[in-house]
C-alpha positions as CSV (number, residue, x, y, z in Angstrom):
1,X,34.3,-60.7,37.5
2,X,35.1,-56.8,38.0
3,X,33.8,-54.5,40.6
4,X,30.2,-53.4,40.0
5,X,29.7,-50.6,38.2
6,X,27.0,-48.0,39.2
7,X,24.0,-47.5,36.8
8,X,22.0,-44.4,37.5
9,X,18.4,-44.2,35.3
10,X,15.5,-40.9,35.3
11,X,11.9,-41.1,34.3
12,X,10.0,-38.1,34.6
13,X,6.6,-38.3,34.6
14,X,3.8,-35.6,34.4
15,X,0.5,-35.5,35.9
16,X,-2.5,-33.5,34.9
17,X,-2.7,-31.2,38.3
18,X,-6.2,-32.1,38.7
19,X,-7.2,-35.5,37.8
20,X,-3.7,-37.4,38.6
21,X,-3.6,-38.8,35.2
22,X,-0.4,-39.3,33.6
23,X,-0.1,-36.8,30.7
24,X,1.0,-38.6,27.3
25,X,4.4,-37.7,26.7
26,X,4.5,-36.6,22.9
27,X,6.3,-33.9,20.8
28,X,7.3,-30.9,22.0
29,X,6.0,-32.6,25.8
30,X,8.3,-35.8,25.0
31,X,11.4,-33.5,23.3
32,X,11.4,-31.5,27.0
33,X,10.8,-34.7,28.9
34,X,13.9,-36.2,27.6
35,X,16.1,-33.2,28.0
36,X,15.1,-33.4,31.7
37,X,16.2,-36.3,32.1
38,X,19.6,-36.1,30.3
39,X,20.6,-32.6,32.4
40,X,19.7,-35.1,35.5
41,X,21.7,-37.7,34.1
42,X,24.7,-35.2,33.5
43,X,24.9,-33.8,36.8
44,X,25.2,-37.2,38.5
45,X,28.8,-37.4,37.1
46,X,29.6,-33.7,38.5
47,X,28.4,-35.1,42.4
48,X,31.8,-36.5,44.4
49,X,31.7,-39.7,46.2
50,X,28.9,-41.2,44.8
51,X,30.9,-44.5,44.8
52,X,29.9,-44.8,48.7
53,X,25.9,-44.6,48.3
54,X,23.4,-47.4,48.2
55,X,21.1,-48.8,45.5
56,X,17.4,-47.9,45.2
57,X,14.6,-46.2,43.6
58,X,14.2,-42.2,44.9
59,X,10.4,-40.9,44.2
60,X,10.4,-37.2,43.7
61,X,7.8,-34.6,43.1
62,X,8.1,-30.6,42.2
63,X,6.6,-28.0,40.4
64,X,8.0,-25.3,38.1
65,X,7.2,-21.9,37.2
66,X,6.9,-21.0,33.8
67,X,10.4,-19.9,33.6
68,X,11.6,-23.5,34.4
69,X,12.7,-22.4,38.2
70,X,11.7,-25.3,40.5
71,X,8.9,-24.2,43.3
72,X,8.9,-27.0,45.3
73,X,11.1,-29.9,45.6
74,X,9.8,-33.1,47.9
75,X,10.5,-36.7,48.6
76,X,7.5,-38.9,47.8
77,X,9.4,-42.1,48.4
78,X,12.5,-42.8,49.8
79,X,15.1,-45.2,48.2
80,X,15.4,-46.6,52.0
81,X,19.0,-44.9,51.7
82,X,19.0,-41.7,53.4
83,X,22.6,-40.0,51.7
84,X,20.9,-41.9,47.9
85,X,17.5,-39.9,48.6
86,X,19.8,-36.6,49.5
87,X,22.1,-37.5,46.7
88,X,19.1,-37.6,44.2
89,X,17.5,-34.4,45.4
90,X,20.9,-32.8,45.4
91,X,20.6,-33.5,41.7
92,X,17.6,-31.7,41.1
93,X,18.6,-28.6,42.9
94,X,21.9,-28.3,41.1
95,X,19.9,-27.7,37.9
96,X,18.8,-24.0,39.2
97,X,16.0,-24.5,36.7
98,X,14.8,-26.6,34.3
99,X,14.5,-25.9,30.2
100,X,10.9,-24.2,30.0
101,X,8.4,-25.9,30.0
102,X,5.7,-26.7,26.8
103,X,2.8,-25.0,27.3
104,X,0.5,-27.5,28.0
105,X,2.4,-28.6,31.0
106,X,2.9,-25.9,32.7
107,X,1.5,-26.0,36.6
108,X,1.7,-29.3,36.0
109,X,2.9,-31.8,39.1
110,X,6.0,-33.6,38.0
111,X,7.3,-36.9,39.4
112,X,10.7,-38.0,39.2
113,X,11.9,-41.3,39.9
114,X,15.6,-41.7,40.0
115,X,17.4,-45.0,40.3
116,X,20.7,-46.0,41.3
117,X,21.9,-49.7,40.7
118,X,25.1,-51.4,41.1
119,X,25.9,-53.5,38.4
120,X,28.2,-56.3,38.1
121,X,30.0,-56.6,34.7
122,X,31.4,-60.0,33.3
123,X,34.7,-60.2,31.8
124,X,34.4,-61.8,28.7
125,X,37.1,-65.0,28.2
């Protein structure tokens, strides 16, 4: 067996500001979605000594403005790790701002859930 090796996921999810309904991520919604994620994703191999931080599940929540700049940045549910939960939303302020968003998102709540999991790889004989 090796040493673990850390696993880092995003989902971003987007709810109607109103009713808390999950908006349907397709097209130009699910094209901006993804890139999101994957600028998320980039950054965590930018961040120093992540080797040190626990596993968990980080719950974020923000808003944009229409130029993609974030407006308000909270933790909705902590990983149980205080330095993973700073980690995560160190992440998300590195961006500056996000791509724009599709119209029909925008003013929209957006949730973030980050994970961070330590996986143990097997050597193969």
């Amino acid at each position: 067996m090796s040493d673990p090796t850390p696993q880092w996921s995003v989902r971003l999810f987007i709810l109607a500001e109103r009713s808390g309904f999950v908006v349907a991520r397709r097209g130009a919604i699910k094209v901006w979605s993804r890139a999101v994620e994957a600028l998320i994703l980039a950054r965590v191999g930018l961040q120093p000594n992540l080797a040190s931080i626990g596993q968990g599940l980080t719950e974020l929540s923000l808003n944009l403005d229409v130029d993609g700049a974030v407006t308000g940045l909270h933790l909705d549910r902590s990983s149980g790790d205080a330095k993973l939960d700073r980690t995560c939303m160190a992440l998300v302020e590195a961006l500056g701002a996000f791509p724009p968003a599709p119209n029909p998102i925008q003013g929209a709540r957006l949730v973030l859930q980050i994970e961070h999991a330590l996986v143990q790889q097997r050597l193969s004989a």
